[in-house]
Phi, psi and omega in degrees: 000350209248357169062032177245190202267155155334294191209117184296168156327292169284004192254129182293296170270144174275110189258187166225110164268135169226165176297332190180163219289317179302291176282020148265296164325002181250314176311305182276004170275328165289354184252002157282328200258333156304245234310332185263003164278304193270331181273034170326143164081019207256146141235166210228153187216113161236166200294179171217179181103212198218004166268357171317336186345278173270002146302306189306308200266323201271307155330303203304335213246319188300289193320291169332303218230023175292148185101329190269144211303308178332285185285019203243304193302299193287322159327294175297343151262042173234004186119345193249113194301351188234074194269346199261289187334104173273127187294156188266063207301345184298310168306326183309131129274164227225087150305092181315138152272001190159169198188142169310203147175123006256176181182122174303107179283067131248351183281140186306339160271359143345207172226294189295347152282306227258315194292307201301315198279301217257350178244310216274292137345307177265310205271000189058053194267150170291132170256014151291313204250048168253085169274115197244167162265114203237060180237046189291320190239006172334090176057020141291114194300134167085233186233016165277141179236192189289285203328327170283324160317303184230063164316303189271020193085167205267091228234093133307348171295354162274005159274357178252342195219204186252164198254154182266283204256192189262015150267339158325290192296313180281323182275344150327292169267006165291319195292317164320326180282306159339273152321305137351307208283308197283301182304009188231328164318298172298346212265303189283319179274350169284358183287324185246349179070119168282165171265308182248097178241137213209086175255175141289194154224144184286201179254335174274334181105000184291140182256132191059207172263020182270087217271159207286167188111317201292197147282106164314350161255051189280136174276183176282167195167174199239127205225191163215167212261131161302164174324276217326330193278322178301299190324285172334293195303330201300000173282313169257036185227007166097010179149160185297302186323314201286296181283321175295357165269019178263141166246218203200129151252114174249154186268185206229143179311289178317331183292308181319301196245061154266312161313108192286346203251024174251136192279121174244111175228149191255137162215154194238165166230134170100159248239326175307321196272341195328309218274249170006290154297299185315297180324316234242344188240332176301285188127184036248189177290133187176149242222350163260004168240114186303274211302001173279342176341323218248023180303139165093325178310127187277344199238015172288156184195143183255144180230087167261150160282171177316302167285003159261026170206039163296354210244305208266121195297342163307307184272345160268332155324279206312321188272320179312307170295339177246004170258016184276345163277021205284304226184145163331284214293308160318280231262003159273329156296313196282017198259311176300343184287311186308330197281314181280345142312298183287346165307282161007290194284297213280349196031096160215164184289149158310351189237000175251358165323113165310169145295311170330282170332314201289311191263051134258344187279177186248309183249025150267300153356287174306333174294297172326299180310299183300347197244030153074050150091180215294319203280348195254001192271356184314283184310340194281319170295327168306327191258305174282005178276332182271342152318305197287328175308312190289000192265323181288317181303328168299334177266011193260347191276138194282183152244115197234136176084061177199147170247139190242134049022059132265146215253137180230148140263338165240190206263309146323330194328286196321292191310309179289002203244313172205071157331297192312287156313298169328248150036250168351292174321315197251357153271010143241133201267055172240309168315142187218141198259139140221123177234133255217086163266103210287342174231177206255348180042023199326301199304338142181114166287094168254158193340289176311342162263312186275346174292310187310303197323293183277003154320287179289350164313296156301330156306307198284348188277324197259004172233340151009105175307107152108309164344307160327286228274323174290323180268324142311293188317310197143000211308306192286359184287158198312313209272340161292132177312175208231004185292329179306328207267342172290325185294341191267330159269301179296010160277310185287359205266303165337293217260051157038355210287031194331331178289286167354290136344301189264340153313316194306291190317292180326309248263323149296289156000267175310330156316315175299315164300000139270308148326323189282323195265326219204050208312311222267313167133003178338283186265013195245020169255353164281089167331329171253351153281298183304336151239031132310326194258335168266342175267022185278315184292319181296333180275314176297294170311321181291345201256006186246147190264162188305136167096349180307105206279141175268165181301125172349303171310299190294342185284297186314309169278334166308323183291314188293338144298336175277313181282359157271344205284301201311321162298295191313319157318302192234042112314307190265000153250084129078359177282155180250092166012276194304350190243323174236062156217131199235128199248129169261336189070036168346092186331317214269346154295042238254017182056009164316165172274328197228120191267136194291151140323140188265136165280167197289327166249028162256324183259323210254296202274012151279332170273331159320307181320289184334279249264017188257331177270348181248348182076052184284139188250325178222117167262151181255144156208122166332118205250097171238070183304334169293337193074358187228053165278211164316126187311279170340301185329281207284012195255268179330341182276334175309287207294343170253344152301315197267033151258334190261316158330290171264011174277337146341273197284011171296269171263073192300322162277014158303115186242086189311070189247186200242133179239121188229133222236126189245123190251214169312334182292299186236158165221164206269146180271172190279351185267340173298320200292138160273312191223138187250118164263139195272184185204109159309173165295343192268328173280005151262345200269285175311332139316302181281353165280315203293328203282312165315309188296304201255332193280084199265007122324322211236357179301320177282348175052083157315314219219049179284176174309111188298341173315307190215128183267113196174164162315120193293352181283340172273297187305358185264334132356277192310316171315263127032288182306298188319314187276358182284289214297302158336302200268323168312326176289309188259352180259317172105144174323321206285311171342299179283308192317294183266034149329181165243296228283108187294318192312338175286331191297308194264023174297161176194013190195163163224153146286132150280129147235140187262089173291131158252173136286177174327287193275342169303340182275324154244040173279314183323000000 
C-alpha cells in the first residue's frame, strides 16, 4: 500500500514501510499470525516496552474475533491468504529476550511481568511453554536475593579476581550462577530454534539488549547497559539513578540468527528512531550499528513508518520523485526542502549554491532538469534565501491585543519547546496568557525525591516558626490559592535563601496534603491530621518499589508537586498562578503501560471550557503528528485538536490559529517553521535559571533524554544554538551580525514555530 519497493539498490536491509504507528501494529500482527498459521509448535521471541502497543492489541483483536466477516476482510486486506485456519497459539514456544538484572519478576515493570500479562495471557500461550528469566534468587544463600547483593550496583569483575569481602564472595557466585543460567539458556533456545523474532531498536540502535559495541555473533549473557539504553530504561525502573545500577541478560544477535530459516523483524515508528535506521540500513556493516548483523539474513525485514525512514536517502528520493508532480503545494515545499538540505550538506548560503552543486544532489539535479537548466536556480536561491529572511524578520514584529492559550502535555514542554518567545510575548501587556497543563504528570516524581520533600515538611510543621498557628487559621485549606507559597519561594530565590526556599516548598507540600487528603476543608486546620497524613504518605512511598505504579491518590499528590513547579514558572515571569495557570488532570493519563485515548467528556471539553471562556486568538501544542514520540505528547495533540474543533465550529468566524511547537523530542526542518525567534545569550542564562529554580523535580534529571545526559534546559540550548547555526550557513554571518536589530546582532539561538490555520491543522 505504501507503493515503495522492498528494498532500493543502495539499501543494505530490507524494509516494509507503513503510514503511521497503529498500522504498523496491525501489519506486523498480520504477518505474525501468517508465520504461526505455517509453524504450529514454532518458536518465538517478542519485545516488551510500548512500541509493541499496537502489535499486541491487534493479534489480540484478530484472535477474539477471528472467522468474522470484519476480520476475515481485514486480514485479507492485509495480505494473508489463509483466514479460516485459526493459529493454533497454544503450540508455540515462547522465549523472554531480556530482563533486567536484578529485578523482582513478580514487579510489575519487570519484563518477565509484562511476557505473562501481555503475550502469555492476551495471545493464549500454554504458560509451560513460556520461558521467562527468572533470577531473582539466582545462586543466593537463604532468604537473601540479588536485590540485596547488588543494592549498590553491579562490579563484574568480581569473578575474575579474589573477592575481599564476604559480600564480594556471595555476589561472586551469584554472578556465577548467573552465567551458568545465561549458557544453558542459549543451549535450550538453540536446542530449538527461535522461528519467529519480533524486536525495537534502541536509541543507540540495540537489538534486545544488544547495545552498540557489541559482538555481532553474541550469545545470551549478563551485559551492562550504555547511557542511552539506561536513559531509555529509566521509566521503567524509577529514575536513570535507578537503572543505572542495572544490568541486562540479553539473548545475543548470534542467538537471534542461529535459525538461518528464521523470520526475523525489527520495527520502529517516528522520525526519533530515523538516524539510527538510517545507519543500520545505509551501512557499512559494523559492530556500533547492531541491526547491520543482520546483512544478508534472508528472513530480516525492517516493518517502519514513513518517519522513521526520514533518514535513508533512497527513500527520500523515492518520495520526492513521486510527490514532485502531485501539485503546486507538494512541489513547493518539497523544491525548498531540497535546495536547504542541500545547502546545509555542502554548507554553503542559499545565493552561493552552484549549478555544480544542484547536479551532484539527486533532488536538485532533478529540479535543475525539470525546470530546463541553470538560468532558473538564481531566482530559485533568491526565493528561499528571502522566505527564511522573512520568517526570522516576522518574528521581531510585535504582536498586541491577542490572547493566548498555551498548551503542554508535560509540565516542561512550554518552557523547553519556545521560552524565549513566551517570555518576549507576555511584555506587552495588552496580550493576555493562559498556560494550560494537560496531564498531572505524577510519573515524573520519583518515590525518593518526594519521601525527602515530605520529610521536610514534616519538620517544618513541628518545629516551623509559627506554622502550627498557620494551620489553625486556615492557611492550607483546599479553598485558599496556593500563590502565597510562590511568592515566598521566589523572595527566597532572589535573597539566595536556600532554607527559605525548602520553607516554601514544605510549605506546598502541605499544602497539596490537604487538598489531596481533605477535599472538602474538614480537617485542615488540624495539625495532627496534616501530619498524620504525611506521615501516613512517607510510609507509602517508602514501602513502593521504584517505577511501581501508585494508588490513585498518591499518583494525584505526586502530580501536585509537577503542578507547583509550573505556578512557580510563571510566578517567576509575573503571572499570578491562580488566575492564569490552568491544571486539567487528563483522565487518560493513568501511569499504564499502554495509555488509553482521550475522551470527549472527560478530556476534551475542560478545555473547551477554557477556551470558550478565554477567547483564544492563538493555542500553542506540541506538535507530534504521528504519535510516536512521548506517548502523552500525542494523546493531547488529540485532545486539543478535538477542543479547537469545536471551539470552531463554535465560532465560525474566528480566524483561530495554532503554534505548534517542538521542544527536545522533535525538530522542525527550517523550510517547516512560519516563525523563527532569535534567542540571546541572555535567554539562555534565563532558561536555565527559570528551569533550575523552579523544576526542583527535574534537577537530577530522573528521566533524562537518551542523547544528552544532563538538564533538558542545557540540551534545549544546545538544540536552539544547532538551529542558530542552521541559518548562519544558509543565510551567512553577515546576516546576523550587520542586522540594525541589535536582538539578531546578539542571537546566538532560535526558536522554531510551525503557525497553522484551523484547517491545516486538523488536516495533519
Amino acid at each position: 500500500k505504501s507503493e515503495r519497493k522492498l528494498q532500493y539498490p543502495q539499501e543494505k536491509l530490507p524494509i516494509v514501510e507503513v503510514e503511521n504507528f497503529p498500522q504498523l501494529g496491525k501489519v506486523v500482527a498480520a504477518r505474525f499470525i501468517e508465520w504461526v498459521q505455517a509453524n504450529p509448535g514454532g518458536v518465538i521471541s517478542l519485545p516488551t516496552g510500548r512500541t509493541p502497543e499496537h502489535f499486541i492489541r491487534w493479534v489480540k483483536h484478530f484472535l477474539d474475533t477471528w472467522g468474522t466477516r470484519e476480520t476475515v476482510e481485514e486480514l485479507s486486506g492485509l495480505g494473508l491468504l489463509d483466514t479460516a485456519s485459526r493459529p493454533d497459539m497454544a503450540s508455540l514456544h515462547f522465549f523472554q529476550m531480556d530482563e533486567f538484572f536484578p529485578i523482582n519478576p513478580s514487579h510489575k515493570n519487570s519484563f518477565s511481568s509484562y511476557v505473562k500479562k501481555q503475550y502469555a495471557e492476551n495471545f493464549g500461550l500454554d504458560p509451560a511453554k513460556v520461558r521467562v528469566m527468572d533470577i531473582w534468587t539466582l545462586g543466593c544463600k537463604g532468604k537473601v536475593n540479588n536485590g540485596d547483593l547488588f543494592a549498590d550496583g553491579i562490579d563484574l569483575t568480581v569473578t575474575e579476581r579474589e573477592p575481599m569481602t564476604a559480600l564480594e564472595r556471595d555476589q561472586a557466585a551469584a554472578l556465577t550462577a548467573v552465567h551458568q543460567y545465561c549458557c544453558e539458556y542459549e543451549e535450550e533456545i538453540r536446542g530449538l530454534g527461535i522461528g519467529f523474532f519480533l524486536g525495537g531498536i534502541g536509541p543507540d540502535g540495540h537489538v534486545a539488549f544488544n547495545c552498540k559495541g557489541k559482538d555481532h555473533n553474541s550469545t545470551t549473557r549478563l551485559t551492562k547497559l550504555n547511557y542511552q539504553s539506561a536513559a531509555a530504561a529509566a521509566g521503567d525502573l524509577g529514575g536513570i539513578e535507578n537503572s543505572r545500577k542495572k544490568h541486562v541478560i540479553t539473548i545475543g544477535l548470534g542467538t537471534i540468527k542461529y535459525n538461518p530459516d528464521a523470520c526475523v523483524i525489527v520495527f520502529a515508528a517516528g522520525d526519533a528512531k530515523a538516524q539510527v535506521i538510517a545507519n543500520a540500513v545505509n551501512g557499512p556493516k559494523h559492530v556500533d550499528t547492531p541491526a547491520s548483523s543482520f546483512y544478508g539474513f534472508p528472513g530480516f525485514r525492517f516493518y517502519l513508518t514513513q518517519s522513521a525512514c526520514t533518514k535513508i536517502e533512497e527513500r527520500i528520493f523515492d518520495r520526492f520523485i513521486k510527490e514532485f508532480g502531485e501539485g503546486p503545494g507538494y512541489k513547493k515545499d518539497l523544491v525548498m526542502d531540497a535546495v536547504i538540505d542541500l545547502a546545509l550538506k555542502v554548507k554553503k548560503r542559499l545565493i552561493d549554491l552552484s549549478a555544480e552543486d544542484f547536479e551532484k544532489d539527486r533532488r536538485t539535479g532533478h529540479i535543475m532538469r525539470e525546470q530546463n537548466g541553470s538560468s532558473y536556480l538564481g531566482a530559485l536561491m533568491r526565493e528561499a534565501h528571502a522566505m527564511l529572511r522573512s520568517k526570522i524578520e516576522r518574528s521581531l514584529e510585535p504582536i498586541s491585543g491577542r490572547r493566548f492559550i498555551h498548551t503542554a502535555p508535560h509540565h516542561d514542554d512550554i518552557m523547553l519547546g519556545y521560552l524565549p518567545l513566551a517570555n518576549n510575548l507576555r511584555k506587552d501587556l495588552s496580550n493576555e496568557h493562559t498556560f494550560v497543563y494537560a496531564t498531572s504528570g505524577f510519573n515524573a516524581v520519583t518515590n525518593k525525591l518526594f519521601v525527602g520533600f515530605l520529610k521536610k515538611a514534616l519538620l517544618h510543621l513541628e518545629a516551623g516558626q509559627g506554622v502550627r498557628e498557620m494551620v489553625e487559621a486556615g492557611y492550607f485549606t483546599p479553598s485558599k490559592v496556593g500563590d502565597p507559597d510562590v511568592v515566598k519561594f521566589m523572595n527566597a530565590h532572589a535573597a539566595r535563601d536556600s532554607q527559605a526556599k525548602d520553607d516554601a516548598i514544605s510549605e506546598r507540600v502541605l499544602r497539596c496534603v490537604a487538598r489531596n487528603f481533605d477535599p472538602k476543608g474538614a480537617q485542615s486546620t488540624s495539625p495532627s491530621f496534616l501530619k498524620q497524613k504525611v506521615e501516613e504518605a512517607i510510609v507509602y512511598y517508602s514501602r513502593q518499589y521504584q517505577g511501581q505504579k501508585d494508588a490513585v491518590e498518591y499518583q494525584v499528590l505526586k502530580g501536585m508537586l509537577r503542578e507547583f513547579e509550573c505556578d512557580a514558572l510563571w510566578g517567576y515571569h509575573g503571572f499570578v498562578p491562580s488566575e492564569s495557570v490552568s491544571h486539567l488532570r487528563m483522565g487518560f493519563y493513568k501511569g499504564d503501560l499502554f495509555t488509553e485515548d482521550p475522551q470527549i467528556n472527560r478530556d476534551v471539553l475542560p478545555l473547551l471550557d477554557l477556551m470558550r471562556k478565554k477567547h483564544p486568538d492563538y493555542v500553542t501544542v506540541a506538535l507530534d503528528p504521528e504519535g510516536s514520540g512521548p506517548d502523552t505528547h500525542y494523546k493531547v495533540l488529540q485532545a486539543v485538536s478535538a477542543a479547537c474543533k469545536l471551539y470552531s465550529e463554535e465560532t465560525p468566524g474566528k480566524d483561530l490559529k495554532i503554534w505548534g511547537y517542538r521542544n527536545v523530542w522533535f525538530r522542525f526542518h527550517p523550510r517547516e517553521a512560519k516563525v523563527i525567534y532569535p534567542v540571546e545569550l541572555g535567554d539562555h542564562a534565563h532558561l536555565n535559571d527559570a528551569f533550575e529554580t523552579c523544576f526542583i523535580s527535574q534537577k537530577e534529571a530522573s528521566f533524562p533524554a537518551p542523547d544528552y545526559d544532563g538538564p533538558f534546559s542545557h540540551w534545549t540550548q544546545m538544540i536552539q544554538a544547532e538551529q542558530y547555526q542552521q541559518l548562519v550557513t544558509l543565510l551567512g554571518e553577515d546576516f546576523f551580525s550587520a542586522h540594525p536589530d541589535p536582538r539578531m546582532r546578539a542571537a546566538r539561538g532560535m526558536v522554531f514555530i510551525n503557525e497553522l490555520g484551523m484547517g491545516e491543522f486538523l488536516d495533519r
